[in-house]
C-alpha positions as a Markdown table, in Angstrom:
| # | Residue | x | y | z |
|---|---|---|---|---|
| 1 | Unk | 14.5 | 36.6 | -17.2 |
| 2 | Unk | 11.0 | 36.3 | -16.4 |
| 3 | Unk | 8.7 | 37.0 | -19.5 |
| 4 | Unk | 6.6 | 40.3 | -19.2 |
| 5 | Unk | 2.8 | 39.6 | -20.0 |
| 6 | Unk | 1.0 | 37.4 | -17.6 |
| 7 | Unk | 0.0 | 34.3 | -19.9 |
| 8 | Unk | 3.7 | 34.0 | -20.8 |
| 9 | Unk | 4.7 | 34.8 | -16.8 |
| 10 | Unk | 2.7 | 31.8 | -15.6 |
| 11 | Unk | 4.1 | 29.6 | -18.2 |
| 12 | Unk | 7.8 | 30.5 | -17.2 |
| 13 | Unk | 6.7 | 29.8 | -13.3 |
| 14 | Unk | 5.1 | 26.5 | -13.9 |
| 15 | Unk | 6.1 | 24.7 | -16.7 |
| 16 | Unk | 4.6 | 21.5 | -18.0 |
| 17 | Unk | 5.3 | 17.9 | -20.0 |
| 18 | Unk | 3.6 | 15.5 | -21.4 |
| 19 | Unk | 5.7 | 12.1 | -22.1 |
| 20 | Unk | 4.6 | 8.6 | -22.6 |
| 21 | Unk | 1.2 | 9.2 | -20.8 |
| 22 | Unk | 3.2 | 11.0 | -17.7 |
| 23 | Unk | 2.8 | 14.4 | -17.4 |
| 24 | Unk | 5.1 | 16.3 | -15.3 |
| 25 | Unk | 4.1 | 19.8 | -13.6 |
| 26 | Unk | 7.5 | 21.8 | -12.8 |
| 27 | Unk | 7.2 | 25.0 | -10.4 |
| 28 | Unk | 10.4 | 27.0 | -11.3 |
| 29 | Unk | 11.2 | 29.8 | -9.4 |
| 30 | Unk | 13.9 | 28.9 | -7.3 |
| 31 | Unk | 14.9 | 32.2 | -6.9 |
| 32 | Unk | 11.9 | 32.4 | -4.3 |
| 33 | Unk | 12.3 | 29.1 | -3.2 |
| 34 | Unk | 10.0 | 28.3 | -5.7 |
| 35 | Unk | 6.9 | 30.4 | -4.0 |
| 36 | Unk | 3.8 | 30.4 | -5.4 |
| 37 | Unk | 3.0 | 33.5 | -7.3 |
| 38 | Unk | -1.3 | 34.8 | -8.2 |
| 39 | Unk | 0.5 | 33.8 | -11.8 |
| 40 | Unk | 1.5 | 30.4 | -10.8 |
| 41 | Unk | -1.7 | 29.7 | -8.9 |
| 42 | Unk | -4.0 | 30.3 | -11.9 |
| 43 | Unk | -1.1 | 28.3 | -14.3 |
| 44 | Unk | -2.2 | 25.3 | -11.9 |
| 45 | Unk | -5.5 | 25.9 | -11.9 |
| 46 | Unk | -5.5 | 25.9 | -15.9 |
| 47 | Unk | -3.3 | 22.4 | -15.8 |
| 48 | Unk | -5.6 | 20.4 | -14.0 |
| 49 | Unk | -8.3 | 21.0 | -16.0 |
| 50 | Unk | -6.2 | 20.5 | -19.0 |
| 51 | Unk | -4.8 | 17.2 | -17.7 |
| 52 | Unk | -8.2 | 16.1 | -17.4 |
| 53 | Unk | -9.3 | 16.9 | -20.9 |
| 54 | Unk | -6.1 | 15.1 | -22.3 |
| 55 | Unk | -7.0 | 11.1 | -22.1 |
| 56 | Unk | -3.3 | 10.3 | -23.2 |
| 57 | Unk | -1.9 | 11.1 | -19.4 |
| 58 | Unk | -2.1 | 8.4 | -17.2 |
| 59 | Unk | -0.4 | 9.6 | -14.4 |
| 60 | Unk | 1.0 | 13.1 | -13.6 |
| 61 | Unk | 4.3 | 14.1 | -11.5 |
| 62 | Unk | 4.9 | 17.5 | -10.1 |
| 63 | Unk | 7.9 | 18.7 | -8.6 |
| 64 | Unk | 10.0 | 21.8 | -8.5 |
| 65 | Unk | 13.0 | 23.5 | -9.5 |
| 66 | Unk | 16.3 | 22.9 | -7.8 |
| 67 | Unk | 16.9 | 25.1 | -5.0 |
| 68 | Unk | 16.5 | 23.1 | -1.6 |
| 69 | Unk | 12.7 | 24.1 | -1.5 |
| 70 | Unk | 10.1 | 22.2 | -2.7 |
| 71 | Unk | 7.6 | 25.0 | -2.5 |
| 72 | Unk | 8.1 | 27.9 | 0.1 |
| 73 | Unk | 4.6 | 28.2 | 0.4 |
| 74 | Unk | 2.8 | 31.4 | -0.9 |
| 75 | Unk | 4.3 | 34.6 | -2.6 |
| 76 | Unk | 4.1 | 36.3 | 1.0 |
| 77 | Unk | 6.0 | 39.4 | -0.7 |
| 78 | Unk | 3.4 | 39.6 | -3.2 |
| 79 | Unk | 0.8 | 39.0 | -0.9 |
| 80 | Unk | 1.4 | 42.3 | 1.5 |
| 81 | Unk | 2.0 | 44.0 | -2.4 |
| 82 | Unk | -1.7 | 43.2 | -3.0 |
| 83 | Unk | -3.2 | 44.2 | 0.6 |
| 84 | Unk | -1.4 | 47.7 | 0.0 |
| 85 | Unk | -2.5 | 47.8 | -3.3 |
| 86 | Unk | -6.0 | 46.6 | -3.2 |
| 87 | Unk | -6.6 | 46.5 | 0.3 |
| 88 | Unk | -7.8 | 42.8 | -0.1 |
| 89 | Unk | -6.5 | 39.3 | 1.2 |
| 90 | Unk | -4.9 | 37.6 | -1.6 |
| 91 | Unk | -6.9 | 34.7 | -1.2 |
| 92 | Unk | -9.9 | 36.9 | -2.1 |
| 93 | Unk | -8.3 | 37.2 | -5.7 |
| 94 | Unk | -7.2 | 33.9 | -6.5 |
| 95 | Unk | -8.9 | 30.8 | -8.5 |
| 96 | Unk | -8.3 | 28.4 | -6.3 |
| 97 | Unk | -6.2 | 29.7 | -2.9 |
| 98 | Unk | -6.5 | 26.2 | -1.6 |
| 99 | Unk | -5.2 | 24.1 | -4.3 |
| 100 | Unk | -8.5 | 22.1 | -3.9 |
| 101 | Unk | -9.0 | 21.4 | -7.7 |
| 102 | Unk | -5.4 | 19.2 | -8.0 |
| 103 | Unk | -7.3 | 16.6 | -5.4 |
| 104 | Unk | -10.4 | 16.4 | -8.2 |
| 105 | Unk | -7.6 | 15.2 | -10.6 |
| 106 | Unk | -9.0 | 12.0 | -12.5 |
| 107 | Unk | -5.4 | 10.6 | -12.6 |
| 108 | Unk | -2.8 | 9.7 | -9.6 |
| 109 | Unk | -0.3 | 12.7 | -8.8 |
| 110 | Unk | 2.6 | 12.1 | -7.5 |
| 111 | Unk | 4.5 | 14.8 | -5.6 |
| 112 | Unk | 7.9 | 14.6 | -6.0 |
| 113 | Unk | 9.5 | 17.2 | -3.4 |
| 114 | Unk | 13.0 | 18.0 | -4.2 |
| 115 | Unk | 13.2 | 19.8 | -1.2 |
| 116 | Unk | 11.8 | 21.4 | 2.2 |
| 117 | Unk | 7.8 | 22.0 | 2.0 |
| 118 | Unk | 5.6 | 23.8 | 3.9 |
| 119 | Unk | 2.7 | 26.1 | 4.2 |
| 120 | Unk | 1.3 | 26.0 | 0.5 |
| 121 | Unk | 3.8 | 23.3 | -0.1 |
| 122 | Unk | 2.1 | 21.4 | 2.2 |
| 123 | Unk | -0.8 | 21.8 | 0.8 |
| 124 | Unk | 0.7 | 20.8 | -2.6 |
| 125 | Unk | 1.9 | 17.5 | -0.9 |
| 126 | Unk | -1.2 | 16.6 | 0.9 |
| 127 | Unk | -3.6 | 16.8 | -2.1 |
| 128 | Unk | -0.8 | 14.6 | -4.1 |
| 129 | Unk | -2.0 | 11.0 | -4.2 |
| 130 | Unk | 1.3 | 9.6 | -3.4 |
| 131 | Unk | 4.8 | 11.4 | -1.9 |
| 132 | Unk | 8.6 | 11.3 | -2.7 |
| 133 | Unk | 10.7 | 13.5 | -0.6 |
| 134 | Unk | 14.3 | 14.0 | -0.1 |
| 135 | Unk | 16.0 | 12.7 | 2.6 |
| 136 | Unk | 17.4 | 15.5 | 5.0 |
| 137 | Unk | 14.9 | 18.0 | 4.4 |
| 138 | Unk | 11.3 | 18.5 | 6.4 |
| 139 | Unk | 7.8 | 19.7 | 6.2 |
| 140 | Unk | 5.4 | 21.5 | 8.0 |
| 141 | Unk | 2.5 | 23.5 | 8.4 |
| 142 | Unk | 3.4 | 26.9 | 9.8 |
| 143 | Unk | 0.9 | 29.6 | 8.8 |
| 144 | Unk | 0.3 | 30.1 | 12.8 |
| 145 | Unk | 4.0 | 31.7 | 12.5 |
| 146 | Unk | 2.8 | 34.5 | 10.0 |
| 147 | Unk | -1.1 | 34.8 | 11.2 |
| 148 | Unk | -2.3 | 32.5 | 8.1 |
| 149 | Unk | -5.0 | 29.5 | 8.5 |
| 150 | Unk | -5.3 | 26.0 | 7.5 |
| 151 | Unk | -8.4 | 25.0 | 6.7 |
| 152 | Unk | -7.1 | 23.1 | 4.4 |
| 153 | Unk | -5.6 | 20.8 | 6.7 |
| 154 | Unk | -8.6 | 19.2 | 8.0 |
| 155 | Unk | -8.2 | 16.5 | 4.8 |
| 156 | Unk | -5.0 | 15.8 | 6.8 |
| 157 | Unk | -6.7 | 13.5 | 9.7 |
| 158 | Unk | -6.7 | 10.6 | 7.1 |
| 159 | Unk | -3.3 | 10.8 | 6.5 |
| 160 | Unk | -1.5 | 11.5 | 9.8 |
| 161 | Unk | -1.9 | 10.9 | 13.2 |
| 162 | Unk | -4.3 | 13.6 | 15.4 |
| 163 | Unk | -1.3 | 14.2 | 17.5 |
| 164 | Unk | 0.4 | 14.8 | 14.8 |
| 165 | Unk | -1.1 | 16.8 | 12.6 |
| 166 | Unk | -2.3 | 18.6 | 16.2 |
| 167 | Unk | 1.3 | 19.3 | 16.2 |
| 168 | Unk | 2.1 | 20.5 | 13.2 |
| 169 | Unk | -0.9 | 23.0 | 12.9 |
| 170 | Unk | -0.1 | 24.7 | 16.7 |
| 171 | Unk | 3.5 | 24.6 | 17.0 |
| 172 | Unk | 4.7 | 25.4 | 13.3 |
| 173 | Unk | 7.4 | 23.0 | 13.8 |
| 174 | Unk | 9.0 | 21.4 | 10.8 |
| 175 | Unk | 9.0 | 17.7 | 10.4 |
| 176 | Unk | 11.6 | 15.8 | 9.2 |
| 177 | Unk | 10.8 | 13.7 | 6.0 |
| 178 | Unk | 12.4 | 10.5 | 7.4 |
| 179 | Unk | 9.4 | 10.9 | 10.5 |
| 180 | Unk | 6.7 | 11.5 | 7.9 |
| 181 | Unk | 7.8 | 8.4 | 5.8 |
| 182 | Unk | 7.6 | 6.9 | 8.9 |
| 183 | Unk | 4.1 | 7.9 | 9.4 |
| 184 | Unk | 3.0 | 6.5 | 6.4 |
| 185 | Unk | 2.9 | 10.4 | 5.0 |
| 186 | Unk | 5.2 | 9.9 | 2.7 |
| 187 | Unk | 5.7 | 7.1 | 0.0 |
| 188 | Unk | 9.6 | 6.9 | -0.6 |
| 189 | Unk | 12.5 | 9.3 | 0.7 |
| 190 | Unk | 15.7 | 9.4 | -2.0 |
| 191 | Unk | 18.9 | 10.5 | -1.2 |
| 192 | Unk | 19.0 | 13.4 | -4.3 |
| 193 | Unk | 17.1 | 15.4 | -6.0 |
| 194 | Unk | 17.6 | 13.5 | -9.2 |
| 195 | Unk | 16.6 | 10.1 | -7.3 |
| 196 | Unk | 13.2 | 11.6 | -6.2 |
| 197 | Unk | 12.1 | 12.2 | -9.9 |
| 198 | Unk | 12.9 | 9.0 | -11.1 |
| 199 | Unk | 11.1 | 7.3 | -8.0 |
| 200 | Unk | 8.0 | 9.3 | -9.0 |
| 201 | Unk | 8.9 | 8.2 | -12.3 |
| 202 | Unk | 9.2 | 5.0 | -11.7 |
| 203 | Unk | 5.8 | 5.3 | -9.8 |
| 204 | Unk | 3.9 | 7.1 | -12.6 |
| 205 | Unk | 5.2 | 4.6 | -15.2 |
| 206 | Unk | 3.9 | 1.9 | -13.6 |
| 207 | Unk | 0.3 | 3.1 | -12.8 |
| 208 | Unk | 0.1 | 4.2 | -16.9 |
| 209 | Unk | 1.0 | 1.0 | -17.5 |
| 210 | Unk | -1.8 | -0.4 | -15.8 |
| 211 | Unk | -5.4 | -0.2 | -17.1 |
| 212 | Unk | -6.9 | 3.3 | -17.2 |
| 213 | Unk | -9.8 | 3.2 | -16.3 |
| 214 | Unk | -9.3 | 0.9 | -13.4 |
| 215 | Unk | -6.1 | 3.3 | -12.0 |
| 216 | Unk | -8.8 | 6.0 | -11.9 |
| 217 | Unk | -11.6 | 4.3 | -10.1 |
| 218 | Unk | -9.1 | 3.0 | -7.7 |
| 219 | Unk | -8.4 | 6.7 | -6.6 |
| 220 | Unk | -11.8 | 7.8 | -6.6 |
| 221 | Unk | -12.9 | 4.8 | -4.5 |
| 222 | Unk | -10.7 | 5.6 | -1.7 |
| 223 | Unk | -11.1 | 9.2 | -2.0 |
| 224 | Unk | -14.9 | 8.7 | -1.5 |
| 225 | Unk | -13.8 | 6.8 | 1.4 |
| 226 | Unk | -12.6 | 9.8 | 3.0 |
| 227 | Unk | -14.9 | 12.0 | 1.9 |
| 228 | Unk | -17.9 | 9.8 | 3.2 |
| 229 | Unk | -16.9 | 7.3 | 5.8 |
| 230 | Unk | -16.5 | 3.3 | 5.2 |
| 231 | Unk | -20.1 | 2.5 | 4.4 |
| 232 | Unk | -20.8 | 5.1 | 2.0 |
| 233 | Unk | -17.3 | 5.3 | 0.2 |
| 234 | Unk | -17.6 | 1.8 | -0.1 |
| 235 | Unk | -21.1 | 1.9 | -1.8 |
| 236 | Unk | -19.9 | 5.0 | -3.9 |
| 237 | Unk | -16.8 | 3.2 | -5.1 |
| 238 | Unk | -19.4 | 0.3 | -6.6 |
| 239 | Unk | -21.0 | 2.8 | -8.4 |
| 240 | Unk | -17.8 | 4.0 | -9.9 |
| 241 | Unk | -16.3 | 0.5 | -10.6 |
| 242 | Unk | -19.6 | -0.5 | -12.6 |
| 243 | Unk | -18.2 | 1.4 | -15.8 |
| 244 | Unk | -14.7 | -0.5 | -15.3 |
| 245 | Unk | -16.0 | -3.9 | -15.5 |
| 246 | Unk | -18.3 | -3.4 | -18.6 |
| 247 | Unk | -15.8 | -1.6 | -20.3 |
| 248 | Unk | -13.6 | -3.3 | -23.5 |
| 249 | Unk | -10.3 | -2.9 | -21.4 |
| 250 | Unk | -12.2 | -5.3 | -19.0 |
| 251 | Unk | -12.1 | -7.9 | -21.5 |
| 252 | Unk | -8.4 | -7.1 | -23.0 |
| 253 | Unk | -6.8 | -7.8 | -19.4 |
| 254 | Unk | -7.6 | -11.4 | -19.1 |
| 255 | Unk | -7.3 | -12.0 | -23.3 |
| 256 | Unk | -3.7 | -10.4 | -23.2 |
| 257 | Unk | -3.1 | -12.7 | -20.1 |
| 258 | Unk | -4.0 | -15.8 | -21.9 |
| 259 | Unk | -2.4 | -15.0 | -24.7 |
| 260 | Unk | 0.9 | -13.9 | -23.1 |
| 261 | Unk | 1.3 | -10.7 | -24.5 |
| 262 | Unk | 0.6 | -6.8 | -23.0 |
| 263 | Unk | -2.7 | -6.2 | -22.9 |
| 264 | Unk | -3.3 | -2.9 | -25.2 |
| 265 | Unk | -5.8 | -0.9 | -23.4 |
| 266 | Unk | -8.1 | 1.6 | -24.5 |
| 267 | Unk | -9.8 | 3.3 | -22.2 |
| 268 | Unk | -13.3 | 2.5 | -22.8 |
């Protein structure tokens, strides 16, 4: 049973782990496909920021409950509720309608989609830093079905194909995973649900194995890259690798390697 007060609601939607520097974000309502509620929106919201404040995780996973959806997309129920109600667009009343803050993440996140995505659990996947689906399902973009938008697509042109991504926006055609891995979309495609989570796993325990502060440069250096263009990522990722090679943990890579033992890094 879903707990009654909002705080406690949110917490039962989107649940969250911290183990051996991997944190693990879990939506969990399969009973709506694993939708994503105003309560679950703000939970997110509140995660990333606390993930960021937290310099224990190294890496961060988030996936789903069980239920052959990834992420339906938005509450759409709860969405008309609120237009009745308030006579406002939901997106008008949430913290972050377009997931945006999960791409500011200091630290890879690794989608691991135990199931179809689309719509908002598109945009879930797309602001992931690297993808695990499950073999036989698809994604898509289809807000143009139910008169929604997708600005937040436009991200998307680094990542697929114009023709493709033309596609998905216009048509609302579901994808199968096995094209987007293809693509280059996706990382890895497993054969269950169970097999998608320890890929990511396998993926996040690697990179918090590796030396933090590098890991995090590395994402924001390409990221800058598609934010800016070639030139200026380029020159922006410089800036942010200046801090990596003065730091301590710049010193313990090479000494551990010498020495023939794992380097203990410490962040700074």
């Amino acid at each position: 049973m879903t707990p009654a007060n909002p705080s406690a609601e949110a917490d039962f939607t989107v649940q969250f782990a911290v183990a051996d520097g991997v944190a693990t974000v879990t939506l969990n309502r399969p009973e709506r496909r694993n939708a994503l509620s105003m309560a679950a929106n703000r939970r997110l919201f509140q995660l990333w920021g606390q993930i960021d404040a937290d310099p224990a995780i190294r890496a961060v996973i988030l996936t789903s409950a069980d239920c052959g959806t990834f992420c339906a997309g938005m509450d759409l129920q709860e969405a008309a509720e609120l237009r009745r109600s308030t006579g406002r667009d939901i997106l008008d009343l949430l913290d972050d309608p377009f997931y945006e803050r999960m791409r500011q993440v200091r630290v890879p996140v690794i989608a691991a989609m135990t199931g179809h995505f689309t719509a908002a659990g598109m945009v879930l996947a797309a602001n992931a830093d690297l993808r695990v689906g499950l073999a036989g399902t698809s994604g898509g973009i289809t807000e143009a079905k139910v008169g929604r938008g997708t600005p937040w697509a436009a991200p998307m042109v680094a990542m697929l194909p114009l023709a493709v991504l033309m596609q998905l926006v216009t048509t609302a055609e579901m994808l199968p995973v096995e094209r987007l891995l293809a693509l280059g979309f996706l990382n890895a495609v497993e054969a269950t649900p169970q097999a998608v989570r320890e890929r990511a796993l396998g993926y996040a325990r690697a990179i918090a194995a590796n030396a933090p502060l590098s890991v995090q440069a590395a994402k924001a250096g390409l990221l800058a890259s598609v934010e800016l263009g070639a030139q200026a990522g380029y020159a922006r990722s410089r800036e942010q690798h200046r801090a990596v090679y003065a730091s301590e943990d710049a010193q313990e890579g090479p000494r551990a390697f010498a020495e023939k033992r794992p380097p203990r890094w410490q962040g700074r």
